[in-house]
Backbone as a printed PyTorch tensor [residue, N CA C, xyz], in Angstrom:
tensor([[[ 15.3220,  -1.7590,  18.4540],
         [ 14.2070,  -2.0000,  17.5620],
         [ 14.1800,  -0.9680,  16.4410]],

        [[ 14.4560,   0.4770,  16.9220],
         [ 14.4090,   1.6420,  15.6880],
         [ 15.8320,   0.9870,  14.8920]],

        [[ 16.5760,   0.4490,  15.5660],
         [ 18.1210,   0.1830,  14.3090],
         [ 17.5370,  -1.0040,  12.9860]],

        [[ 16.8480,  -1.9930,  13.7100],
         [ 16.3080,  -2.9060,  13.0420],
         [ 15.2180,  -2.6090,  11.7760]],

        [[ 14.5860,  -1.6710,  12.4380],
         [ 13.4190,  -1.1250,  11.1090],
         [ 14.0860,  -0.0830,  10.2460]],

        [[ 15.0570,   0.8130,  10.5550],
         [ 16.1040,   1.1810,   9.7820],
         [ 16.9540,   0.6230,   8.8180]],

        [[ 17.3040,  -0.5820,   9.2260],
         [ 18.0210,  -1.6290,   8.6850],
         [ 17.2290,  -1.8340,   7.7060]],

        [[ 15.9700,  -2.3820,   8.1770],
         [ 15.0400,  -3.0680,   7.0810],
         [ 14.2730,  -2.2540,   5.2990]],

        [[ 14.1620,  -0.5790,   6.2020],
         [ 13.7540,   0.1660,   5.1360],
         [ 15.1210,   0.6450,   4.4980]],

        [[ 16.3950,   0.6390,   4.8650],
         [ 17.8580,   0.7880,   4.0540],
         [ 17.3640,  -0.0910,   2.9770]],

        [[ 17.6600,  -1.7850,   3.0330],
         [ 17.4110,  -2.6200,   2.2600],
         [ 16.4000,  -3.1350,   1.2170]],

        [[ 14.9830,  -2.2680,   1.9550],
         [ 13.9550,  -2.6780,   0.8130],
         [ 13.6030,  -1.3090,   0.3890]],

        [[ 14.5210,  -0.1690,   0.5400],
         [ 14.3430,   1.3230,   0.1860],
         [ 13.3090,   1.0390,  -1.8370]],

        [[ 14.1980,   0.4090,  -2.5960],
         [ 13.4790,   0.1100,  -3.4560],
         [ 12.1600,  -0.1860,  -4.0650]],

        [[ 11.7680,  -1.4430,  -3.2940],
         [ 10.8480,  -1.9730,  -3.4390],
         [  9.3840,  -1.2460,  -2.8090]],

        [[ 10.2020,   0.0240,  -1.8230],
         [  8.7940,   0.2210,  -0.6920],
         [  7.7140,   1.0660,  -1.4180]],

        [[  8.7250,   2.1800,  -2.2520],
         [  7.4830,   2.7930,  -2.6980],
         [  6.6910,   1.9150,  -3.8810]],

        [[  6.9030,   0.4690,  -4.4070],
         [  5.8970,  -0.5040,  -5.2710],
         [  5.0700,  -0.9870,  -4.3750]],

        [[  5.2090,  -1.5500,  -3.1610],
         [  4.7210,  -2.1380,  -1.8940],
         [  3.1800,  -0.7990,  -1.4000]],

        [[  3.9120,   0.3980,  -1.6880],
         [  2.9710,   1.7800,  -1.1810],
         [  1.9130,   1.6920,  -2.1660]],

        [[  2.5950,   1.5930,  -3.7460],
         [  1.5520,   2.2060,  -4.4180],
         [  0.7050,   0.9270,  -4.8060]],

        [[  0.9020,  -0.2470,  -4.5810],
         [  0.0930,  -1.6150,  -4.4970],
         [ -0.3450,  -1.4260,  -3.1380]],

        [[ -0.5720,  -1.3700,  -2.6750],
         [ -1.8900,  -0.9880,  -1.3180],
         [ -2.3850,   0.0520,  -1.8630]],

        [[ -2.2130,   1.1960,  -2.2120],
         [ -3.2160,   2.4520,  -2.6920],
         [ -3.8640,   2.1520,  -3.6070]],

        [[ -3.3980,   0.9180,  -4.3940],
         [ -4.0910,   0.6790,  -5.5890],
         [ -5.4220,  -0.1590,  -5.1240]],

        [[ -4.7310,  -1.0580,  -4.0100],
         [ -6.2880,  -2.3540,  -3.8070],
         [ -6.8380,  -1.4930,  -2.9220]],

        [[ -5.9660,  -0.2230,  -2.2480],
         [ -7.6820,   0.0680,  -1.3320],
         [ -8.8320,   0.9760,  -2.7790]],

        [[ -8.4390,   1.7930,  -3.6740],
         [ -8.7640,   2.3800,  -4.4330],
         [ -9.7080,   1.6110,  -4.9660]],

        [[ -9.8000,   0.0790,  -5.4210],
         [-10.3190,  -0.2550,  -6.2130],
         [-11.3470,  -1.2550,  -5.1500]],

        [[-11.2190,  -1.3490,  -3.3600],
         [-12.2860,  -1.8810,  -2.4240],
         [-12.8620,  -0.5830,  -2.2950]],

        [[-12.8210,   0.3870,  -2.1520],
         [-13.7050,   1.6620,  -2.1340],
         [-14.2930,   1.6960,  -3.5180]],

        [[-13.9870,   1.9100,  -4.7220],
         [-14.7440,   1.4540,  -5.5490],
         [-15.5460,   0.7890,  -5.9620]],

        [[-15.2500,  -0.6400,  -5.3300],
         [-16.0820,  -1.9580,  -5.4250],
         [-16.9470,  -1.5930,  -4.7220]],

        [[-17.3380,  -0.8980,  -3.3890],
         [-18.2840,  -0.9940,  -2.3770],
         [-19.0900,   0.2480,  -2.9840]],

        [[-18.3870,   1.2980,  -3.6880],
         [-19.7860,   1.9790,  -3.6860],
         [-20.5310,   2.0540,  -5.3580]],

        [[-19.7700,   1.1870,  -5.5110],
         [-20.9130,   0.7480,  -6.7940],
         [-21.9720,   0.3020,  -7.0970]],

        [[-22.3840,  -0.2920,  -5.9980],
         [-24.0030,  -0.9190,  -5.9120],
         [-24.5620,  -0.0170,  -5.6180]],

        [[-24.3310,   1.0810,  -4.9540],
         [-24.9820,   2.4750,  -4.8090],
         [-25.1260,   3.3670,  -5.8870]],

        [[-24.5310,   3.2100,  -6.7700],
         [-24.7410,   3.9320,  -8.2050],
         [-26.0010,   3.3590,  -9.1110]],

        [[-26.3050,   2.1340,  -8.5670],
         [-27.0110,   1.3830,  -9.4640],
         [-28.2240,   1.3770,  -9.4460]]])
């Protein structure tokens, strides 16, 4: 199973850190969304 997820991050080595920083981005902007009605 560790050869397989090895395998998998060899191949999408590229793409992962766009994949990382698109999740940091939508949680950034659901923490945002939620505490904005609290500003208001």
């Amino acid at each position: 199973m560790l050869k397989e997820i090895k395998a998998v991050l060899d191949r999408s080595s590229a793409t992962i850190w766009q994949d990382i920083a698109g999740g940091v981005g939508l949680m950034v902007v659901l923490y945002d969304g939620l505490q904005l009605p609290g500003l208001i």
